[in-house]
N, C-alpha and C positions, 0 to 999 in steps of 0.2 A: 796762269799762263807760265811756259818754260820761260826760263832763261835761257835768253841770247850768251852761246859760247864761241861764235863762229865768226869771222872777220865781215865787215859788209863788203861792198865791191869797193867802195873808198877807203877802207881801213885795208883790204886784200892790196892798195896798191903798193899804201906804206911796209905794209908786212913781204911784200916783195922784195924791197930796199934791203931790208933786216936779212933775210933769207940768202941775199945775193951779196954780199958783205963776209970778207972773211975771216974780219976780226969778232972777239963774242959778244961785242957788248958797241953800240951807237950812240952817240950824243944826240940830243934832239936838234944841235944844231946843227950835225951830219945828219943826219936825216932829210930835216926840215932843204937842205942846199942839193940833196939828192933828189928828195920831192918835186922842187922847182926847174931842176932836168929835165922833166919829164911831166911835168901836171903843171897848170897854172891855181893848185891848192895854195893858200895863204899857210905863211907861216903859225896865225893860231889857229885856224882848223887843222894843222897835223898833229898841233898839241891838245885840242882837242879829243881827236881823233887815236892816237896814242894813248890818254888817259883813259878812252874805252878799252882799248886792247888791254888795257891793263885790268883793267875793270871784267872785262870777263876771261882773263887768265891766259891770253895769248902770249902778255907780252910780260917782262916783271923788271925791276930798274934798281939800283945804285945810286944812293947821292955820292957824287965825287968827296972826295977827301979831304981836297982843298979849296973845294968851291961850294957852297951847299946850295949853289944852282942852278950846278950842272948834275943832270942826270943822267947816267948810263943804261942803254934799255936793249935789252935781250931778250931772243923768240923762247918762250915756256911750250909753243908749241911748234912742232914742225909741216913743213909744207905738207906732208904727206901725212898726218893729223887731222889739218884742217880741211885739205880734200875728200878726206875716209867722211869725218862728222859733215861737211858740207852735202856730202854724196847721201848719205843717209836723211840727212833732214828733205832734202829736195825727195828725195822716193817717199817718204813718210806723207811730206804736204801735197805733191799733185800724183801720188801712184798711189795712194792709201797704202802706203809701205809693200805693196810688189814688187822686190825686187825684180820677177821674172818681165811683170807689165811692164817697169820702166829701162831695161836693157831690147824690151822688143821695139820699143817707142821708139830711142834711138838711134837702132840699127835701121830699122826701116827709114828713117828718114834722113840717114847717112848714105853718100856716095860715096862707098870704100871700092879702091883700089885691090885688084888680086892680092898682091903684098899683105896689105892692109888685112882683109879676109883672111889669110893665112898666121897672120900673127892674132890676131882672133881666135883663128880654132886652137892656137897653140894657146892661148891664157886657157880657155874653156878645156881641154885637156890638162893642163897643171889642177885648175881646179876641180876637176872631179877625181885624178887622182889625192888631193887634199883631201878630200870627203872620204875619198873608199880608205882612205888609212885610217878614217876617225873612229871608223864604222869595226 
């Protein structure tokens, strides 16, 4: 069986914290004080939780310098990373990797807005022009 490299929905919330953060690097006890803004996750399931992210290469850390218990932790991967891989594994496990079956799947059971449909045909035009250049 593959390795898990991809946030779960409780680790995606921590790694929001991290991503929305505009210094480079978190404490887990900034973290952990952000978490509790926002989730009623305990302080050791972030660290937990965290330990995975590092565990499969989301996230990667710092012992401080003058504390060897504080740890500094910063994203190895970016939002738009773990979206790309996220996206891929979700069509791999219920579209048997169609990407075409699981864009229909979604569109059809989306209520998109004119707008919305419109900036649709415009990515699907970037991307075929993508293609006719490769070609």
């Amino acid at each position: 069986m593959e390795k898990e490299t991809t946030p779960s929905q409780s680790e995606w919330l921590i790694m929001e914290v991290i991503w929305a953060n505009d210094a480079p690097s978190m404490t887990a006890k900034e973290i952990i004080s952000k978490m509790q803004e926002r989730s009623d996750m305990s302080s050791r399931m972030v660290r937990v939780l965290l330990n995975r992210l590092w565990q499969k290469g989301v996230l990667s850390y710092t012992v401080d310098e003058h504390d060897s218990r504080v740890y500094h932790y910063s994203a190895q991967k970016s939002k738009e990373e773990c979206q790309k891989e996220k996206s891929r594994k979700f069509v791999d496990s219920y579209f048997e990797g169609s990407q075409k079956n699981a864009m229909a799947s979604l569109l059809q059971s989306a209520k998109l807005t004119e707008e919305q449909l419109q900036e649709l045909e415009e990515i699907l035009e970037k991307c075929k022009d993508k293609d006719n250049g490769k070609k």
